[in-house]
C-alpha positions as CSV (number, residue, x, y, z in Angstrom):
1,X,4.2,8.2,3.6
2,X,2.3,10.4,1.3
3,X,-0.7,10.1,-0.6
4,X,-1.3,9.4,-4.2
5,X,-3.8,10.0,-6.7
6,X,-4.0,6.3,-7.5
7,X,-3.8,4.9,-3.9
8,X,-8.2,5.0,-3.6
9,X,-8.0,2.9,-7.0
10,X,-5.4,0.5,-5.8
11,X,-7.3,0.2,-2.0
12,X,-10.4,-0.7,-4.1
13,X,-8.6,-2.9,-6.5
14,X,-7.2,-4.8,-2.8
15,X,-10.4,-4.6,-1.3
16,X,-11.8,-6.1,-4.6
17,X,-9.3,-9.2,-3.8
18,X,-10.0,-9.7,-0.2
19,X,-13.8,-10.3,-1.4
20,X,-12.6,-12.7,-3.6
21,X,-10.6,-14.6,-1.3
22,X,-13.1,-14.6,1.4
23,X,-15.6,-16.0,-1.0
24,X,-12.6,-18.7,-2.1
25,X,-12.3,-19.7,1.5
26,X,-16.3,-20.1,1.8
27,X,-16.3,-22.1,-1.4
28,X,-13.9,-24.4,0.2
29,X,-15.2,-24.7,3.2
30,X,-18.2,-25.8,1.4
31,X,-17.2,-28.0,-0.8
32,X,-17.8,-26.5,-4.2
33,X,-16.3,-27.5,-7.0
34,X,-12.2,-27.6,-7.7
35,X,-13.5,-25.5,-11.2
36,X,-15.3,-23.1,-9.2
37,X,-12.5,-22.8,-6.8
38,X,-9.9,-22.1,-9.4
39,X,-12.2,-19.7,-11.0
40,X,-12.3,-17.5,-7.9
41,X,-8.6,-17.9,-7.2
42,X,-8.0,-16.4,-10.6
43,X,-9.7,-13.6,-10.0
44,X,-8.0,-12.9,-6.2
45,X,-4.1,-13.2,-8.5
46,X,-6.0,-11.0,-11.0
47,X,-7.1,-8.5,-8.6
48,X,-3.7,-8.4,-6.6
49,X,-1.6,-8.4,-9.8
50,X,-3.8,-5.1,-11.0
51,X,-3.0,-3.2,-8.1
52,X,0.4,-4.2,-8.1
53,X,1.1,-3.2,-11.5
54,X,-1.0,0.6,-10.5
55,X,1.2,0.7,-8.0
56,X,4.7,0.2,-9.7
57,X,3.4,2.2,-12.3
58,X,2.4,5.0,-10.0
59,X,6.1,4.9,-8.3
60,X,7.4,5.1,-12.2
61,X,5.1,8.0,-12.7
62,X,5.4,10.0,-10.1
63,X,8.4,9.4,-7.3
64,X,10.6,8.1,-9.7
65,X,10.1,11.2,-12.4
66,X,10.0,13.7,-9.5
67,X,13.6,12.4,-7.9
68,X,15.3,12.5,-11.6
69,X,13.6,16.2,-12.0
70,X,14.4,17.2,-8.6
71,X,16.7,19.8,-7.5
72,X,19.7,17.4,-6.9
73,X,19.0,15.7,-10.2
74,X,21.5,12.8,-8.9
75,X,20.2,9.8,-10.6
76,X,21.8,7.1,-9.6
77,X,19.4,6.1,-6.3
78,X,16.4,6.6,-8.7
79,X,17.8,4.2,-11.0
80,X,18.4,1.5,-7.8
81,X,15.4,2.7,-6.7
82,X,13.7,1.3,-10.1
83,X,16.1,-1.3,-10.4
84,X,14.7,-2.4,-6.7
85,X,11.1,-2.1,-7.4
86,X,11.1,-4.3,-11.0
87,X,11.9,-7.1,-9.0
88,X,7.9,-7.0,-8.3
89,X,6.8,-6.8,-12.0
């Protein structure tokens, strides 16, 4: 596997979400409100959603453009290859 420019962004973005959820589990465990609770849950789908979407996009950007500009320039695995990964938007 290779290394992107946006892979340091999308590892923070994760690490970002594990904090969150950590701190969801703590609230639980301690009984803090179901508002407070829901609060912090938004933020974990936010956070996971945010690198998702850096990711796809990334893919789009980059492995996607590179394969259809390519020296084979056969487009039809890029285009099941995109058609695969929007099942994740």
């Amino acid at each position: 596997m290779s290394q992107h420019a946006s892979h340091p962004d999308i590892v923070r973005r994760l690490k970002r979400a594990e904090g969150h959820l950590r701190g969801t589990i703590e609230m639980i465990e301690t009984g803090r409100s179901c508002l407070d609770i829901a609060q912090q849950l938004h933020a974990v789908e936010s956070a996971v959603r945010e690198a998702k979407k850096a990711l796809i996009r990334d893919h789009i950007d980059h492995c996607l453009a590179d394969a259809v500009n390519g020296p084979q320039r056969d487009s039809r695995p890029v285009i099941e290859e995109l058609r695969d990964i929007t099942k994740y938007l």
